[in-house]
N, C-alpha and C positions, 0 to 999 in steps of 0.2 A: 584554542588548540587542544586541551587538555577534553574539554566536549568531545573532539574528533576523534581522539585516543582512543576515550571509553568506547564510543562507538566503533571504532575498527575492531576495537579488542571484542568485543559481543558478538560482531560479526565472526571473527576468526575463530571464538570458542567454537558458535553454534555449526558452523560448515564442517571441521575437527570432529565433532561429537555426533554431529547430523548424519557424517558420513562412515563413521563408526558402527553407529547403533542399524543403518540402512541395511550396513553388510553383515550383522549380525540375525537381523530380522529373514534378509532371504536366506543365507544358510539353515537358518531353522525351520524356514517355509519351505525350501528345497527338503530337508530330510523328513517331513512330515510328510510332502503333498501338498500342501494348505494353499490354497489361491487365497485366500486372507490372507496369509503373514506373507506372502510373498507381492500381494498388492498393499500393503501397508508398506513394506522397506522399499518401493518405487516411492509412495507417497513420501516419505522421508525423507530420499534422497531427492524431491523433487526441491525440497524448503532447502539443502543444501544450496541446491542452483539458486534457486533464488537469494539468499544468501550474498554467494558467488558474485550478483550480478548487483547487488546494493554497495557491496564492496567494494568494488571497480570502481562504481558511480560514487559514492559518496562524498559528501562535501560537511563540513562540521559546522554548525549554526555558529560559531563563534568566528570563522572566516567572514572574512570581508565581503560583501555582496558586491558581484561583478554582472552585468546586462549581460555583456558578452562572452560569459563565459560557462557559469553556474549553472542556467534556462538549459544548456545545452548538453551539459553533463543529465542530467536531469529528464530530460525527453530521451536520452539513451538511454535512462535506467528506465522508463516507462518501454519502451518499445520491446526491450528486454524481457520485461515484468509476462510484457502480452505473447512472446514467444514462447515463456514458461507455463504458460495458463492454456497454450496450444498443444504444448506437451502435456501438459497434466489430463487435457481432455481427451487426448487420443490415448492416455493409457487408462483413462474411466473406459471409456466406451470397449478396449478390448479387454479389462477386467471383469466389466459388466457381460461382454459376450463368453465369456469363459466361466464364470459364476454358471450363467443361465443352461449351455451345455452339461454342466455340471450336475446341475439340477434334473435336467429331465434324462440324463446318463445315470442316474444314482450314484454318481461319484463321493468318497467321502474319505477326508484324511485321520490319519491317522499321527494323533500328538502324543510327544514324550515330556521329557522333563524339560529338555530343551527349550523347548517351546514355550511352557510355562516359564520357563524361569527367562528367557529374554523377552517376553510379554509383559512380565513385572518390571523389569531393566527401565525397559520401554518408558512404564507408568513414572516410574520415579524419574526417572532423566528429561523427560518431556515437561514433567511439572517444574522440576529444579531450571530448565531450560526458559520455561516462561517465566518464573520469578524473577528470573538475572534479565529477561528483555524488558520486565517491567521496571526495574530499578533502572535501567538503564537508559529507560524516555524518561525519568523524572530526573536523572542526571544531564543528560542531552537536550532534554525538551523535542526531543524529533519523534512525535507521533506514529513512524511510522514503527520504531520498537515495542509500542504496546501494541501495534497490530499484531506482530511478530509474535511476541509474547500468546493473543488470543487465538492464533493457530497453532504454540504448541500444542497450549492447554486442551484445544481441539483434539491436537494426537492424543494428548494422554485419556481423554474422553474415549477415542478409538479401539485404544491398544485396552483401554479397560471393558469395553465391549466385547473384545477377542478373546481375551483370558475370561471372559463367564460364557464364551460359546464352547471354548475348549473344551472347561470344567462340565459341559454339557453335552459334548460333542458322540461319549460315547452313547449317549440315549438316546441321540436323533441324529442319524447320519447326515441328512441335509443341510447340518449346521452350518461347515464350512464355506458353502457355496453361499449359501444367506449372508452369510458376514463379507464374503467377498464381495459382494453384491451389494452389501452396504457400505462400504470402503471405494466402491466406483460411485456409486450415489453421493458421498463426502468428497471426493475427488472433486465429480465433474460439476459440484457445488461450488467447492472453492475457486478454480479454473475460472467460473463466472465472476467471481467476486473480483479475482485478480485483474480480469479482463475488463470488466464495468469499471474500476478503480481507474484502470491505467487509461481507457480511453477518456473519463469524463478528467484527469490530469491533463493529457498533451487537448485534448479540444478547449478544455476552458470552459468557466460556469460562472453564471451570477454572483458575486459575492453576499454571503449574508447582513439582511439589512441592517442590524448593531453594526458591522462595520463598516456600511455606505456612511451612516448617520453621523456614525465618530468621526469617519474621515471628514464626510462633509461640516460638519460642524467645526476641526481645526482649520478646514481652507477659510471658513466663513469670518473666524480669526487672525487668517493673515493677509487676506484679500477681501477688502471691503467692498469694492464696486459690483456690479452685475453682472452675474454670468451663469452658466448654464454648465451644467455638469450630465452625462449619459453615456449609452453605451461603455456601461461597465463591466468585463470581463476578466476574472481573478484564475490565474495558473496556479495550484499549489503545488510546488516541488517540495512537500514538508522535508523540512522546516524553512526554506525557502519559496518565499512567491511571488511573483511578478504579477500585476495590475496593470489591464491595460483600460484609458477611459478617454472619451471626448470631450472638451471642454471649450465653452462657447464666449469669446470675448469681444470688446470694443472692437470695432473695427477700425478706429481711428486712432490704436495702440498701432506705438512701429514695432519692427520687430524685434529690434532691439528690446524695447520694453517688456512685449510678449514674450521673451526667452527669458528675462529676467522674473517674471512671475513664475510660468511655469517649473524653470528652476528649482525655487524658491519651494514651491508646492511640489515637487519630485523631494525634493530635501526631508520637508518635513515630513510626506507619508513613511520615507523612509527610516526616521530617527526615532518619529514617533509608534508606527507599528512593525518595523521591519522587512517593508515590501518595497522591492523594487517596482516605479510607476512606470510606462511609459504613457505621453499624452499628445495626443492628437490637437492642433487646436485650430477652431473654425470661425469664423466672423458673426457676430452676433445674430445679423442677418439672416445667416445660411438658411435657406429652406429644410426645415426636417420639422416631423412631428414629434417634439418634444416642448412639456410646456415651460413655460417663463419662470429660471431658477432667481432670488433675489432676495442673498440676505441669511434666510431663515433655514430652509430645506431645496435639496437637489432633484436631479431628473436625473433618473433611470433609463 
């Protein structure tokens, strides 16, 4: 519970602050001109939503794993994720075509102090931002706030690109339009990343082989007879995951039996790595091409 806390509270600062600094950035983009600082404070308040949408969904590593419940939260905050990544792209691609206008209209803003001075804002608060999401996965253990974290630090990357175009700006009028240009280019980068993230979550991937081999190697300690392990498919809702695998047994186990194994081996993946299983199971027989697991190592 107390996992969950930190994490709502990281959530609550960063949407609070995210959406602070968003609407400081376009003000100052509004009275410059600037299609940079005014496609940066979209990009900002874009990590707000997403925020927003971690919020709603989240569940704290220290709650008790539910099949039916958790998986489910979890695929909404993915579906969520991929709506935001559909926004972020549609506002690269019209920042990109407004940059590009720009460029061959010789448009060119014109910066104040303003500008600089929430440029700098920008830098410190982006970085302060990521430190508190990085402490924050080593408090929660949920992976996904050092991602978090590596897209502030991302902005502050950004916002420090901006403030040395400025500081530049009045030698080469094209600047602003470059920078905006590159702020849809960081856009419709991330946009993919979020996009690629959330789809390989809700489809399901391979798990890594260290922990086929762990897993298999504690069933091989709680169930000594023969049997066949594949079709292995691992959902990570970090910090929550569901495993789903097929498992091939005597056929001449009743099923009483067969529920008691399985059980047994749902139990322990769970205790031991934290993963909800579910498991399919088939008769030894079964026709599939999968080779003879026994004993030692599994099938994939």
């Amino acid at each position: 519970m107390e996992k969950f806390r930190n994490g709502a509270a990281e959530s609550i600062i960063s949407i609070a602050v995210n959406t602070l600094l968003s609407a400081l950035k376009l003000w100052a983009g509004l009275a410059a001109g600037s299609v940079a600082l005014i496609a940066d404070a979209w990009y900002t308040f874009s990590e707000s939503i997403t925020q927003v949408i971690t919020a709603v969904t989240i569940r704290g590593p220290g709650e008790k794993a539910d099949r039916e419940h958790h998986s489910r939260y979890r695929r909404w905050e993915q579906i969520g994720s991929i709506i935001v990544s559909v926004f972020i792209a549609f506002l690269a691609f019209d920042f990109a075509k407004i940059s590009v206008v720009g460029l061959l209209g010789g448009k060119n803003a014109v910066f104040g102090a303003a500008a600089i001075t929430v440029t700098i804002i920008s830098i410190v608060v982006k970085e302060l931002l990521a430190q508190y999401a990085f402490y924050t996965a080593k408090l929660t253990g949920n992976k996904s706030f050092k991602n978090t974290g590596l897209r502030y630090r991302t902005g502050a990357l950004t916002s420090t690109v901006i403030l040395a175009g400025i500081l530049f700006a009045k030698r080469f009028w094209w600047t602003d339009s470059v920078l905006g240009l590159i702020i849809a280019l960081v856009m419709a980068w991330t946009a993919f990343l979020i996009l690629r993230m959330s789809i390989l979550k809700i489809m399901g991937i391979k798990p890594p082989q260290e922990l086929i081999d762990n897993i298999t190697k504690e069933i091989v300690n709680l169930y000594e007879d023969d049997f066949q392990i594949h079709h292995w498919i691992i959902y990570n809702y970090d910090p929550h995951k569901e495993l789903i695998v097929h498992i091939k047994l005597n056929q001449d186990l009743s099923i009483q039996n067969s529920h008691e194994i399985i059980t047994g081996i749902q139990k322990l993946i769970l205790d031991k790595f934290g993963i909800i299983t579910v498991i399919r199971v088939e008769p030894m027989d079964f026709r599939q091409s999968v080779s003879k697991f026994s004993g030692s190592s599994g099938i994939i």
